[in-house]
DSSP file (Angstrom, degrees, kcal/mol; ACC not computed):
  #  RESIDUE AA STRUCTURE BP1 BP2  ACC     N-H-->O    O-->H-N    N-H-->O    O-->H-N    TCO  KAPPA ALPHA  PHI   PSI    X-CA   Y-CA   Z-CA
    1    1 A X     >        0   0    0      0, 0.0     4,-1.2     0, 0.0     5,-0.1   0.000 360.0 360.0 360.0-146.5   36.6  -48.0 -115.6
    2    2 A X  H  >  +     0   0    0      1,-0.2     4,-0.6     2,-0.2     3,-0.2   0.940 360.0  60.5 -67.0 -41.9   39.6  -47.9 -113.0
    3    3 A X  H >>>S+     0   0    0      1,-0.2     3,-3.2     2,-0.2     4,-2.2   0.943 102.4  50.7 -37.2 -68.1   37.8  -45.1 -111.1
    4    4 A X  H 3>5S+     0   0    0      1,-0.3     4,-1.2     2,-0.2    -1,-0.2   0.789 108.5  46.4 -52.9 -43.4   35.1  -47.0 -110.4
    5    5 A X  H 3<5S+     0   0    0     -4,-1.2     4,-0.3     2,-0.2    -1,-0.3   0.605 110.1  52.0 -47.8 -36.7   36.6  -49.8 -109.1
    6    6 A X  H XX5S+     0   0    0     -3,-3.2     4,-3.1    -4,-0.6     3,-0.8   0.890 110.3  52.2 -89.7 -39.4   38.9  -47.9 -106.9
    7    7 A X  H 3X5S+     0   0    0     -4,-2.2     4,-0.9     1,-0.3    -2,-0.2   0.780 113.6  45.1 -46.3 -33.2   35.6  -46.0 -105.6
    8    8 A X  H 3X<S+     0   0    0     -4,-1.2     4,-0.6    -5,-0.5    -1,-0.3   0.744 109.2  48.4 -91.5 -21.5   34.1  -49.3 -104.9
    9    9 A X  H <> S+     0   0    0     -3,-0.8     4,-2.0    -4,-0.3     5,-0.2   0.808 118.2  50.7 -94.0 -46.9   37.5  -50.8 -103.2
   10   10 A X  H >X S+     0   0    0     -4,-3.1     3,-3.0     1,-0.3     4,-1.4   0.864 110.9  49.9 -64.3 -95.7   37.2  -46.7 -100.8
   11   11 A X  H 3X S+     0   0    0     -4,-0.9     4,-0.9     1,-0.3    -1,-0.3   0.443 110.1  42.1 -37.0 -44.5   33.9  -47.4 -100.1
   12   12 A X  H 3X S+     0   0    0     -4,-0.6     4,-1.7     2,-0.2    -1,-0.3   0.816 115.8  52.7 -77.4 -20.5   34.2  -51.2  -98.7
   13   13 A X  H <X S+     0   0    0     -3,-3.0     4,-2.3    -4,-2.0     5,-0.4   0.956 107.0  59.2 -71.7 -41.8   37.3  -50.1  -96.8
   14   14 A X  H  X S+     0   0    0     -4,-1.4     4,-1.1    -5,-0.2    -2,-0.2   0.781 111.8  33.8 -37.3 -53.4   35.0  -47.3  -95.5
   15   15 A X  H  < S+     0   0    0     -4,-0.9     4,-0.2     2,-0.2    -1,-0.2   0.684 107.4  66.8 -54.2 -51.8   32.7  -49.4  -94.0
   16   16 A X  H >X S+     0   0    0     -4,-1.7     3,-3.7     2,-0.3     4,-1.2   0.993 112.7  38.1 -76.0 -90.5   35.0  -52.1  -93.0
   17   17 A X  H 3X S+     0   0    0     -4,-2.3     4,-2.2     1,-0.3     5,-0.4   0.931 105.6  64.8 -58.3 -54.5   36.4  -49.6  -90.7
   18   18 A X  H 3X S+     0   0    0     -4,-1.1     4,-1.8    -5,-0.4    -1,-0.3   0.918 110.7  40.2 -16.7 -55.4   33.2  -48.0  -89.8
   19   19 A X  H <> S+     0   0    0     -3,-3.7     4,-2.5     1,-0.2    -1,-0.2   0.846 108.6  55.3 -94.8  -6.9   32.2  -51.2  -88.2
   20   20 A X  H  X S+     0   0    0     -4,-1.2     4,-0.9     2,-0.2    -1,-0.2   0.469 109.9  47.1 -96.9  13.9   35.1  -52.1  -86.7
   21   21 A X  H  X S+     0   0    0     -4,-2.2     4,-2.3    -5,-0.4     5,-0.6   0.819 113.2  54.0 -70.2 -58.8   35.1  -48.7  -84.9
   22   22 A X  H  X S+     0   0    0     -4,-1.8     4,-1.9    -5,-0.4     5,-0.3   0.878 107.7  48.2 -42.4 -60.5   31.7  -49.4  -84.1
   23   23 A X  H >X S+     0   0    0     -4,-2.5     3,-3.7     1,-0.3     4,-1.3   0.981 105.9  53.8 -49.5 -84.7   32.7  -52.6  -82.7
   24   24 A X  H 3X S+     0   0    0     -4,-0.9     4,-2.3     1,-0.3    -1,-0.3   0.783 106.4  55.2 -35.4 -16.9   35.5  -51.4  -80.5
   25   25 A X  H 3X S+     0   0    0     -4,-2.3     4,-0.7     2,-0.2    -1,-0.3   0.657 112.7  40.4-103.9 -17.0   33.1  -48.7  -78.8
   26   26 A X  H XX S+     0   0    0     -3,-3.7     4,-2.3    -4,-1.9     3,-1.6   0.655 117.2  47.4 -85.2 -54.7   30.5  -51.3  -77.7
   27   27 A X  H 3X S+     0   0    0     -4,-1.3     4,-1.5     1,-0.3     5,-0.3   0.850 116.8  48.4 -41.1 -50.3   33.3  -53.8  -76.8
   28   28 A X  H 3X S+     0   0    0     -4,-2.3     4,-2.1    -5,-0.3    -1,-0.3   0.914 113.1  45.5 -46.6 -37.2   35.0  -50.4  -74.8
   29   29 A X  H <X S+     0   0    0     -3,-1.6     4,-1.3    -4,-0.7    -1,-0.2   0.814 115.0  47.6-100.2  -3.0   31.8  -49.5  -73.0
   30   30 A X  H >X S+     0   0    0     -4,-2.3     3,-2.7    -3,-0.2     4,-1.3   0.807 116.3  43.9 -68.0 -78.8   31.0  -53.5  -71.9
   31   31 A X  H 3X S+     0   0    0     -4,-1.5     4,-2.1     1,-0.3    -2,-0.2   0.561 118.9  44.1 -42.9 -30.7   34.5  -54.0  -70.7
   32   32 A X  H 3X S+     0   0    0     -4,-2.1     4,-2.5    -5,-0.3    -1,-0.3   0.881 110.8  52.3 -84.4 -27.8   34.2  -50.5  -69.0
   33   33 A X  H <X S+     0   0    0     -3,-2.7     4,-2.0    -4,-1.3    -2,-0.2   0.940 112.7  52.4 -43.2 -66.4   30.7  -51.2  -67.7
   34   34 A X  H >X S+     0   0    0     -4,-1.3     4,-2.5     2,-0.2     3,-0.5   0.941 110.3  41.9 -48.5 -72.4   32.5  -54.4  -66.3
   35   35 A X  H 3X S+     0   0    0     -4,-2.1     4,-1.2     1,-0.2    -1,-0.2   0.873 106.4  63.8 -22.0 -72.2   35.2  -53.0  -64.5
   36   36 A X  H 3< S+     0   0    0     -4,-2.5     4,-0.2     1,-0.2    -1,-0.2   0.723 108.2  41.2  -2.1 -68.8   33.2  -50.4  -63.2
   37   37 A X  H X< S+     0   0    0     -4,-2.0     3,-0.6    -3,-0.5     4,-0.5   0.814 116.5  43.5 -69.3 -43.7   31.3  -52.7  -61.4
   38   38 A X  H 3X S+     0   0    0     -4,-2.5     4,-1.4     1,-0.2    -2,-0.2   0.627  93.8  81.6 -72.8 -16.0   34.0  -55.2  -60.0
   39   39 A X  H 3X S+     0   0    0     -4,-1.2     4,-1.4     2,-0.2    -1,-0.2   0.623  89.0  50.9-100.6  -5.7   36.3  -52.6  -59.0
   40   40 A X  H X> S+     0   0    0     -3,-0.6     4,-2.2    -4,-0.2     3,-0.8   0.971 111.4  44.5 -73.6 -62.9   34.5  -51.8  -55.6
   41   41 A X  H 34 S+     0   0    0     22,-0.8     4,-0.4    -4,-0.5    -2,-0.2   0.748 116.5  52.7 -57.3 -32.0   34.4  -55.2  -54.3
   42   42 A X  H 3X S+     0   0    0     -4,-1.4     4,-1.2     2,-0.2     3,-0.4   0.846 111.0  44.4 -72.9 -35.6   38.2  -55.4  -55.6
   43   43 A X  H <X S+     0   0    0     -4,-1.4     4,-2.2    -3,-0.8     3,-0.4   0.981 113.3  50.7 -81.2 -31.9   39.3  -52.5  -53.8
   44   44 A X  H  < S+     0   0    0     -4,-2.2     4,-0.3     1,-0.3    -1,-0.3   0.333 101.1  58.6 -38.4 -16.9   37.7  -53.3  -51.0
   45   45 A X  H  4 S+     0   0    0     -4,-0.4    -1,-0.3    -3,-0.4    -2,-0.2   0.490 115.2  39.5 -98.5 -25.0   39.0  -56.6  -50.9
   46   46 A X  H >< S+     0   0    0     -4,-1.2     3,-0.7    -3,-0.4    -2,-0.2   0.902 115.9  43.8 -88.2 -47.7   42.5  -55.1  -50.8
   47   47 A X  G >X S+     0   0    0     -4,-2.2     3,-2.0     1,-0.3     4,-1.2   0.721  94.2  82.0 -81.0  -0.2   42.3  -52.3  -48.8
   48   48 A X  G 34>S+     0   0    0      1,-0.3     5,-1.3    -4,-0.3     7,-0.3   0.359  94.6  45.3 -99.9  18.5   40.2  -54.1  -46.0
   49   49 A X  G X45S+     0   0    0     -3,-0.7     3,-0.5     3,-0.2    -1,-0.3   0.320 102.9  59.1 -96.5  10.9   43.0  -55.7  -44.3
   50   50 A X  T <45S+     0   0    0     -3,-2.0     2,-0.7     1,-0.2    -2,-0.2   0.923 110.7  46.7 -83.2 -42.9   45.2  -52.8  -44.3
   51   51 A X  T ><5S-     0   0    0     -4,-1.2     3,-0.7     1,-0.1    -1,-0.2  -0.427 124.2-100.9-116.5  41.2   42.2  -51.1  -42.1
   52   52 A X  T < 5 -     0   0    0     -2,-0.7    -3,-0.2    -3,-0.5    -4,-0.1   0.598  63.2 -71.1  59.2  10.2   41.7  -54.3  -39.7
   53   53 A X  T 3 <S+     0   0    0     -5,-1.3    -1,-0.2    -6,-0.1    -4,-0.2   0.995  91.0 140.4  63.6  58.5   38.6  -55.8  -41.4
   54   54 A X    <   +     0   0    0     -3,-0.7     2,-0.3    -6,-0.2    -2,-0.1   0.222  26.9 118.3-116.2  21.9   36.4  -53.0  -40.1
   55   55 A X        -     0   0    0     -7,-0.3     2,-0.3    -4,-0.1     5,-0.1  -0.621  69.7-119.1 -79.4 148.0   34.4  -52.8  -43.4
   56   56 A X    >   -     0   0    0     -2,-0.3     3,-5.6     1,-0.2     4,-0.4  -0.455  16.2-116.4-100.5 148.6   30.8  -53.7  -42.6
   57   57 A X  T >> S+     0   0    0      1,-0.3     3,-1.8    -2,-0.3     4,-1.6   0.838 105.6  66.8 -36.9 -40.9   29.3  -56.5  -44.1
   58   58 A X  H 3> S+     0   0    0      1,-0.3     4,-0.9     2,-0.2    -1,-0.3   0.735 104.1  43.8 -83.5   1.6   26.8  -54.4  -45.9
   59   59 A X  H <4 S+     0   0    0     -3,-5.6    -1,-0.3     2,-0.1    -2,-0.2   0.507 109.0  52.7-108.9  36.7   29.0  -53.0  -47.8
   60   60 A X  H <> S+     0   0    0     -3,-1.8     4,-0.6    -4,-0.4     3,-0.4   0.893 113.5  51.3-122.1 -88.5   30.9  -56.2  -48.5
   61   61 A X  H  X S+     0   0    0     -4,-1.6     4,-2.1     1,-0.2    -3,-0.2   0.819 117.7  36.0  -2.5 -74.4   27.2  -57.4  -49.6
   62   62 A X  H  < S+     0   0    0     -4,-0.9     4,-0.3    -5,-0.5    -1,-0.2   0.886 114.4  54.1 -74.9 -16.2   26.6  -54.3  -52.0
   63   63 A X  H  > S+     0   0    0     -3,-0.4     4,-0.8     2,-0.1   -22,-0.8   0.693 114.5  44.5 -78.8 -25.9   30.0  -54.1  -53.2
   64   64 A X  H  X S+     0   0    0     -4,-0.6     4,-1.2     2,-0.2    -3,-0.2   0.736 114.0  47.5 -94.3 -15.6   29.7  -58.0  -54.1
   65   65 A X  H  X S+     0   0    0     -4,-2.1     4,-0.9     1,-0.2    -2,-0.1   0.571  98.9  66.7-110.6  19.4   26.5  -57.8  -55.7
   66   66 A X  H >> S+     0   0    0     -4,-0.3     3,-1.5   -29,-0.2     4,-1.3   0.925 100.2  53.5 -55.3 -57.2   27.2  -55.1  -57.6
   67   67 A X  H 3< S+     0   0    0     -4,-0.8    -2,-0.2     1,-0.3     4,-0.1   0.548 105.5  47.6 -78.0  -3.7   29.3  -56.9  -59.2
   68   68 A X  H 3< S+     0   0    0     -4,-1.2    -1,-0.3     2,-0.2    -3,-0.2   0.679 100.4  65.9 -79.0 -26.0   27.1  -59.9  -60.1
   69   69 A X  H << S+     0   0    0     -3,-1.5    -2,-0.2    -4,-0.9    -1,-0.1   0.897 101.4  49.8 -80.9 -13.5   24.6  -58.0  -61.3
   70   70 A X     <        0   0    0     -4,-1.3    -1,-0.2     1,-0.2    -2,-0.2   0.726 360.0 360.0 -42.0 -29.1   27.0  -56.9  -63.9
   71   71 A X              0   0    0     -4,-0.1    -1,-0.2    -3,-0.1    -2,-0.2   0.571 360.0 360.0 -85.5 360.0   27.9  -60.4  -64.8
């Protein structure tokens, strides 16, 4: 009857959101993963003329290829 129907209507809305929770917490942990990784080579890119260019190339070098290996 109507019950059933409406049980059956709960249940796909249930799901529905189930995966699209699911979704949004992989999508959060790439995007944070991502960030994560770019945001040395960014701050570094900002702060290192405030401080005269005296950051040394290797960390210039690990700070950029951090972030590549992310990509």
């Amino acid at each position: 009857g109507v019950g059933a129907a409406s049980d059956s209507a709960d249940h796909q809305r249930n799901h529905r959101m189930r995966t699209e929770t699911k979704a949004a917490k992989t999508l959060c942990i790439i995007m944070g993963c991502f960030c994560l990784c770019w945001a040395p080579f960014f701050v570094t890119n900002v702060v290192d003329p405030f401080i005269d260019y005296t950051v040394p190339e290797q960390l210039w070098t690990a700070c950029l290829w951090l972030g590549y290996i992310n990509t």
